[in-house]
KOLFI-168888 format. One record per residue (C-alpha): x, y, z; residue number from 1. Coordinates in steps of 0.2 Angstrom, whole numbers, plus 5000, padded with zeros to 4 digits. Example, Ala and Ser with C-alpha at 12.3 -4.5 7.8 and 13.67 -1.06 7.14 Angstrom:
2
<pt c1="5062" c2="4978" c3="5039" i="1"/>
<pt c1="5068" c2="4995" c3="5036" i="2"/>
END
This chain:
212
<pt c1="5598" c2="5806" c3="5478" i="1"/>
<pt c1="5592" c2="5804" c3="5495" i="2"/>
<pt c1="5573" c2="5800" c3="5498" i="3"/>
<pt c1="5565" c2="5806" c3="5515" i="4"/>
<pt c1="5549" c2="5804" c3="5525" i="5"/>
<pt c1="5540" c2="5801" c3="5540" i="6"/>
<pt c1="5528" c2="5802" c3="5552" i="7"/>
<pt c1="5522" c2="5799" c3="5570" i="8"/>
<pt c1="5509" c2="5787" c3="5574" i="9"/>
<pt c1="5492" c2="5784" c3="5562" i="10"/>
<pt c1="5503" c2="5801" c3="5552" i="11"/>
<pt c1="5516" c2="5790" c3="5547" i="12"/>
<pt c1="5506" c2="5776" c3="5540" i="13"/>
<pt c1="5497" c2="5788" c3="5529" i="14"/>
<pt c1="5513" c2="5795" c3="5523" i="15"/>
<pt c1="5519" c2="5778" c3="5517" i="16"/>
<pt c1="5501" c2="5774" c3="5509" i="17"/>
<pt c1="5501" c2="5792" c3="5500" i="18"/>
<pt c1="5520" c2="5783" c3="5492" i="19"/>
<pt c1="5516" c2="5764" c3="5490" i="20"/>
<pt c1="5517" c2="5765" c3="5472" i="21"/>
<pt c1="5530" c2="5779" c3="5469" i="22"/>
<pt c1="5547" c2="5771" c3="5462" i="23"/>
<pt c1="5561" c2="5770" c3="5473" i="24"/>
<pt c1="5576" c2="5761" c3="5461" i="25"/>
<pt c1="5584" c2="5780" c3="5457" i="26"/>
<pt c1="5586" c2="5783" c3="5476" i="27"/>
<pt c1="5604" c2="5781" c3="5484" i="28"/>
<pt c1="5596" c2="5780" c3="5504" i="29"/>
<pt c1="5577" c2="5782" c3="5511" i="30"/>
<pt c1="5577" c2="5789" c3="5527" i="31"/>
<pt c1="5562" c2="5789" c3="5537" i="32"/>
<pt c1="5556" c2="5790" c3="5553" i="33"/>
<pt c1="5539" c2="5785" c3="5563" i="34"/>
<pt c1="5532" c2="5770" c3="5556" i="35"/>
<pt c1="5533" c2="5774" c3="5538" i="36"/>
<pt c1="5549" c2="5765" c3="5534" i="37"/>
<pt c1="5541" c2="5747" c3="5539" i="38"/>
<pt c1="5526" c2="5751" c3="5528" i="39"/>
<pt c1="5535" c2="5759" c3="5513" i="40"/>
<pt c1="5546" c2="5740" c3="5516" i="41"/>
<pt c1="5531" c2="5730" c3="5517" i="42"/>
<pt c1="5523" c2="5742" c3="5500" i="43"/>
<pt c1="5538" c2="5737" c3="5492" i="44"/>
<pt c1="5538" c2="5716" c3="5496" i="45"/>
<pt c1="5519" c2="5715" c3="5493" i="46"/>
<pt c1="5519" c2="5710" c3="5511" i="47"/>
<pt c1="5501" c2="5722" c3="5512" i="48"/>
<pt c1="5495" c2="5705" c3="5524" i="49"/>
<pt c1="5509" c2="5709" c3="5536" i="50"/>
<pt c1="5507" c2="5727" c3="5536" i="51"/>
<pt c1="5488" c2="5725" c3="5540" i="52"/>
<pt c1="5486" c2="5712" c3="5553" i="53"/>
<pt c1="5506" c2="5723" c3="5562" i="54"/>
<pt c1="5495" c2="5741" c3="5562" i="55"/>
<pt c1="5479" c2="5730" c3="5569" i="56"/>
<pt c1="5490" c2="5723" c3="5584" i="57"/>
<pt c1="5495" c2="5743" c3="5585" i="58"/>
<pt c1="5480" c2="5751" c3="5583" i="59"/>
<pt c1="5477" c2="5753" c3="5605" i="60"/>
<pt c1="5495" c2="5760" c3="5607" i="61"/>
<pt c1="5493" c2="5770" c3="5590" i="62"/>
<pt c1="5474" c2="5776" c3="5595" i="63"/>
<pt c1="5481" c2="5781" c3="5613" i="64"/>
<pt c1="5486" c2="5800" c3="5610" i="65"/>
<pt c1="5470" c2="5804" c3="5600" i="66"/>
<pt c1="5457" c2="5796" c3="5617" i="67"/>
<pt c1="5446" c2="5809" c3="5625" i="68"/>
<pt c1="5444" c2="5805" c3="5643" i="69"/>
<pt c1="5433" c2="5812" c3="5656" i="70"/>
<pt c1="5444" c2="5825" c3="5664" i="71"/>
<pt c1="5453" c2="5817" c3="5678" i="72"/>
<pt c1="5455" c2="5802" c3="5664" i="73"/>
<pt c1="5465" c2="5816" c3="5653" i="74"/>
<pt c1="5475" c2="5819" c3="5667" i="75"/>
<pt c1="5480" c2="5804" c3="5671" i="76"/>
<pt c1="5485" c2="5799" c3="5652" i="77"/>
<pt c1="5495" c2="5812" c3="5648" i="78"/>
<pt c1="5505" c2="5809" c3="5663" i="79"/>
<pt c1="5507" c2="5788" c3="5656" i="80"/>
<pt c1="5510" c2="5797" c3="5640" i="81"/>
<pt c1="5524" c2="5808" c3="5647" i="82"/>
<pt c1="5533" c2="5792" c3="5658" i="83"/>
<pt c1="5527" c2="5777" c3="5648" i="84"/>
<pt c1="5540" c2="5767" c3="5639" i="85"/>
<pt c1="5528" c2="5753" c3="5633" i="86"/>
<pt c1="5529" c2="5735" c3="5633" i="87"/>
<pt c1="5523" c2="5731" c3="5615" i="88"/>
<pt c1="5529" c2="5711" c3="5611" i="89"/>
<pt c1="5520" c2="5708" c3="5596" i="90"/>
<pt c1="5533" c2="5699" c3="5585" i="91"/>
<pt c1="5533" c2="5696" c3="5563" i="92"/>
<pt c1="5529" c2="5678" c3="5560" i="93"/>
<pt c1="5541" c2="5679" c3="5544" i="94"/>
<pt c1="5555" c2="5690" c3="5536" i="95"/>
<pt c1="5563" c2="5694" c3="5521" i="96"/>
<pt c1="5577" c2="5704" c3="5515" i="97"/>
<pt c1="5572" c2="5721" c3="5509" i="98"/>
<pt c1="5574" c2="5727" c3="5492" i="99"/>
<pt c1="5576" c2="5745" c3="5495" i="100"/>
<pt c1="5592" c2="5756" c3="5504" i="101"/>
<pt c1="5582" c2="5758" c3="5519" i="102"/>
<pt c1="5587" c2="5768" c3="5533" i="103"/>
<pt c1="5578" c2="5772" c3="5549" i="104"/>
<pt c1="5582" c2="5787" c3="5561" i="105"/>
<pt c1="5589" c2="5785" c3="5579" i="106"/>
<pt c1="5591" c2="5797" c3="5594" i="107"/>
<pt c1="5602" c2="5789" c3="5608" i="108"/>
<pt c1="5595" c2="5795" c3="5626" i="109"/>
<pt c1="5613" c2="5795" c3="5634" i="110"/>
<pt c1="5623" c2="5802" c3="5622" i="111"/>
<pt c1="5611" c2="5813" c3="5612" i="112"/>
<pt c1="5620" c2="5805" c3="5596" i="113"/>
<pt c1="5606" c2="5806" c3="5580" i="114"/>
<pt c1="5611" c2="5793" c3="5566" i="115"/>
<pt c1="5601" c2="5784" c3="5554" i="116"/>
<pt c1="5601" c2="5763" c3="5554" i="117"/>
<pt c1="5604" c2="5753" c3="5538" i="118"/>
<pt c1="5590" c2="5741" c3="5539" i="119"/>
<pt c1="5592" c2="5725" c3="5528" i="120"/>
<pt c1="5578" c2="5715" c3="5532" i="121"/>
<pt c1="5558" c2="5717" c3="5534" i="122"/>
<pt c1="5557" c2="5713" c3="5553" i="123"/>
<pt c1="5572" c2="5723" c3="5555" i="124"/>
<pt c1="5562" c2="5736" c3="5549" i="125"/>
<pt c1="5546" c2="5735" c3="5560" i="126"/>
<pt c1="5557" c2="5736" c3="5576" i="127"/>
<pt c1="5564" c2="5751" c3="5572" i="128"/>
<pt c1="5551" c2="5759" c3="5564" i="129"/>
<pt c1="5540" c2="5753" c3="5583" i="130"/>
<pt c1="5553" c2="5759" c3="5595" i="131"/>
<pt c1="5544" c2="5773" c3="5598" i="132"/>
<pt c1="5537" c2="5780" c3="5618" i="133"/>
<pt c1="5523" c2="5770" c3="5622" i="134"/>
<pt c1="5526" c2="5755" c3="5613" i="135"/>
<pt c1="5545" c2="5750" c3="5617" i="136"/>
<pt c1="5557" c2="5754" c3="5628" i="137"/>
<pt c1="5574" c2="5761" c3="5622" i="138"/>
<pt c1="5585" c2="5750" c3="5613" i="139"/>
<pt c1="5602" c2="5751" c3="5619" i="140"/>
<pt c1="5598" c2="5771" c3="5623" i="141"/>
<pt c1="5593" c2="5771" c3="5607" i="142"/>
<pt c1="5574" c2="5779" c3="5603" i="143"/>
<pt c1="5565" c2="5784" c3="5584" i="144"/>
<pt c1="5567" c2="5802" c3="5582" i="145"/>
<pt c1="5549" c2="5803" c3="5578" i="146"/>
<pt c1="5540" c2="5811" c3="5593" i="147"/>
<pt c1="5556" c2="5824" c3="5591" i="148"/>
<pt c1="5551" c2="5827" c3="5573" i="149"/>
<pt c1="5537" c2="5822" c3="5562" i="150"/>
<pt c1="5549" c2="5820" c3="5547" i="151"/>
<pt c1="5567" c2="5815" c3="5548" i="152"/>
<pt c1="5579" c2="5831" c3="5548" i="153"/>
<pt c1="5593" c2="5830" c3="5562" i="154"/>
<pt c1="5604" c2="5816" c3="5552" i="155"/>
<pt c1="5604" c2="5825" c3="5537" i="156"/>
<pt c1="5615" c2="5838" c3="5543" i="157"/>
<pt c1="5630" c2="5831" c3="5538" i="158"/>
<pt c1="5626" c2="5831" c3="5521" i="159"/>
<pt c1="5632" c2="5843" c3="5509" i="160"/>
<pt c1="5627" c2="5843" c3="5488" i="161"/>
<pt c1="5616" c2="5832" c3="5489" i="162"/>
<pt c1="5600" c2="5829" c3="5481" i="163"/>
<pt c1="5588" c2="5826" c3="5495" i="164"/>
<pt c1="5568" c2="5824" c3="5489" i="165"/>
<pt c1="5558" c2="5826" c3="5505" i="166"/>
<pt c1="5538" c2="5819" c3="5505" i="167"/>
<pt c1="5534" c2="5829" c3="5521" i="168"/>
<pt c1="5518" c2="5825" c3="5532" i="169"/>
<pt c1="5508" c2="5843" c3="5537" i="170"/>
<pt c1="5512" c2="5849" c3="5556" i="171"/>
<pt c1="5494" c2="5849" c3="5560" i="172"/>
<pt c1="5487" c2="5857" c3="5576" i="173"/>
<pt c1="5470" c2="5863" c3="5583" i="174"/>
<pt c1="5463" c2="5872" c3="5597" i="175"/>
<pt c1="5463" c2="5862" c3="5611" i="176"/>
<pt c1="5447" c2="5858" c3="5619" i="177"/>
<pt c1="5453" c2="5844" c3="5632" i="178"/>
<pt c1="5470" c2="5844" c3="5641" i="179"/>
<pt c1="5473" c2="5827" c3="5633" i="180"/>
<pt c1="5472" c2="5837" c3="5616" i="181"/>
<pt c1="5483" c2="5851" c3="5623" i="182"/>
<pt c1="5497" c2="5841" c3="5626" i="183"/>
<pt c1="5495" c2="5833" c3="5607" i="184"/>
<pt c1="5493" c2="5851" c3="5602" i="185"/>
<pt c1="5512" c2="5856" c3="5611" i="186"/>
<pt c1="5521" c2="5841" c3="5604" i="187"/>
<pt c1="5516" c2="5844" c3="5587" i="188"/>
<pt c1="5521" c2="5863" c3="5588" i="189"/>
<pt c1="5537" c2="5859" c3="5596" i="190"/>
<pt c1="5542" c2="5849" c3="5584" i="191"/>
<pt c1="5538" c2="5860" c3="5569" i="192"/>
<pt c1="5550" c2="5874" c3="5578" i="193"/>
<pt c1="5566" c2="5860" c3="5578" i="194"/>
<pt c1="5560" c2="5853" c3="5560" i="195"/>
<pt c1="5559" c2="5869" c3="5552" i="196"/>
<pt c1="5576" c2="5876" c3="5563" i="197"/>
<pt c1="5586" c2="5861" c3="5557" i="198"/>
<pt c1="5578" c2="5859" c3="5539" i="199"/>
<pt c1="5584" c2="5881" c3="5535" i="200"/>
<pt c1="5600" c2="5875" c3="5538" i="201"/>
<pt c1="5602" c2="5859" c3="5527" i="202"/>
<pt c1="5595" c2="5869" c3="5513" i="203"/>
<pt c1="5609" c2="5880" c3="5512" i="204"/>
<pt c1="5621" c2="5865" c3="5510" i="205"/>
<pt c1="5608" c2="5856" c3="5499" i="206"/>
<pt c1="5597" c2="5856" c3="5485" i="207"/>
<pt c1="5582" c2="5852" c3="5495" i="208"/>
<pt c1="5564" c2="5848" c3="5484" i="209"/>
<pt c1="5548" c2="5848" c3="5494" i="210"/>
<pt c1="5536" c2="5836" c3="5488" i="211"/>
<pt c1="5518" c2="5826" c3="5494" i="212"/>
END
C-alpha cells in the first residue's frame, strides 16, 4: 500500500502535523512532497526539537509568498519570486537513519524527468524536502515538485493495482486584493488543474482512497 502527501510551504507542515501520530508500519512507500516528508521523518524519530528550531530558520523564506507590500513592493517580490533560486544554508546539526520507506518527489529542470528519491536518513530528508524556489537552487537539475503540485501525483503514474491512500491538502484560493496575492492566487489554481488532470487518470489504474 502506498501512503501519499504533501504540501507547499507553512501547507505542508500542517499536513504532516494533521499525520504525526497516524501509523505508518502497513505502508510499502510514503511519497510526499513539499516539506512534509522531513516533518512526518522527524514525527516519526521524536526529533520534534529538530523540526522546530529547522521551520524557525525557515519561517522568512516560508512567510515570503504570504508578505503584503506597499504596491511597488508587490511588484517587485513577485518578480524575486518568479527568478529567485534561494541561497538557504542552514545545516542539521545531527542525523539518523530513518525508520520509515520514505520517498520524496523530484522534477529535473533539463530533462523534465518526475521520479520519487528513496531517502534513508533524516538530513537526507530535510534537503529534499527544502529544495524548493526560493530556498535552494536545483540540485543536479533536480527541483521538489511541490510548487508544481500541492500533493504528489506525477510519479504515481506508473503504477497500476495499487493501493494508494492519499491525505490531500485543500487547494485554497481567494480573491486577490494585492498583485502579491494574485500571483499566490494563479499558482495555486494552476496546480489544482495538473493535480486533478494527473490524479483522473491514476484512478483508473488504481484503487485510489482520499483521506485527511
Amino acid at each position: 500500500m502506498i501512503f501519499v502527501s504533501g504540501g507547499f510551504g507553512w501547507q505542508g507542515i500542517k499536513a504532516a502535523e494533521n499525520l504525526k501520530d497516524l501509523d505508518l508500519s502497513s505502508y510499502d512507500k510514503i511519497i510526499t512532497n513539499g516539506i512534509t516528508g522531513f516533518c512526518i521523518a522527524c514525527f516519526q524519530l521524536k526529533k520534534e526539537k529538530i523540526l522546530q528550531q529547522s521551520i524557525k530558520s525557515l519561517e522568512p523564506y516560508l512567510n515570503t509568498i504570504d508578505k503584503d507590500y506597499i504596491f511597488f513592493g508587490n511588484i517587485k517580490n513577485c518578480l524575486k519570486l518568479s527568478s529567485n533560486l534561494g541561497k538557504y544554508k542552514y545545516q542539521l546539526k545531527e542525523d539518523a537513519n530513518l525508520n520509515i520507506p520514505l520517498e520524496i518527489e523530484l522534477i529535473n529542470l533539463k530533462t523534465e524527468e518526475i521520479t520519487t528519491k528513496k531517502i534513508g536518513t533524516i538530513q537526507e530528508s530535510f534537503f529534499y524536502s527544502t529544495l524548493l524556489p526560493g530556498i535552494r537552487p536545483p540540485f543536479q537539475g533536480w527541483y521538489n515538485t511541490a510548487s508544481f503540485s500541492r500533493t504528489p501525483c506525477y510519479s504515481l503514474l506508473k503504477y497500476k493495482g495499487e493501493k494508494i491512500e492519499i491525505y490531500d491538502s485543500p487547494y485554497n484560493y481567494h480573491k486577490s486584493s494585492t498583485i502579491q496575492r494574485l500571483y499566490k492566487s494563479i499558482q495555486v489554481m494552476r496546480s489544482r488543474y495538473f493535480y486533478e488532470l494527473v490524479m483522473d487518470e491514476i484512478k483508473t489504474r488504481n484503487k485510489v482512497n482520499f483521506k485527511g
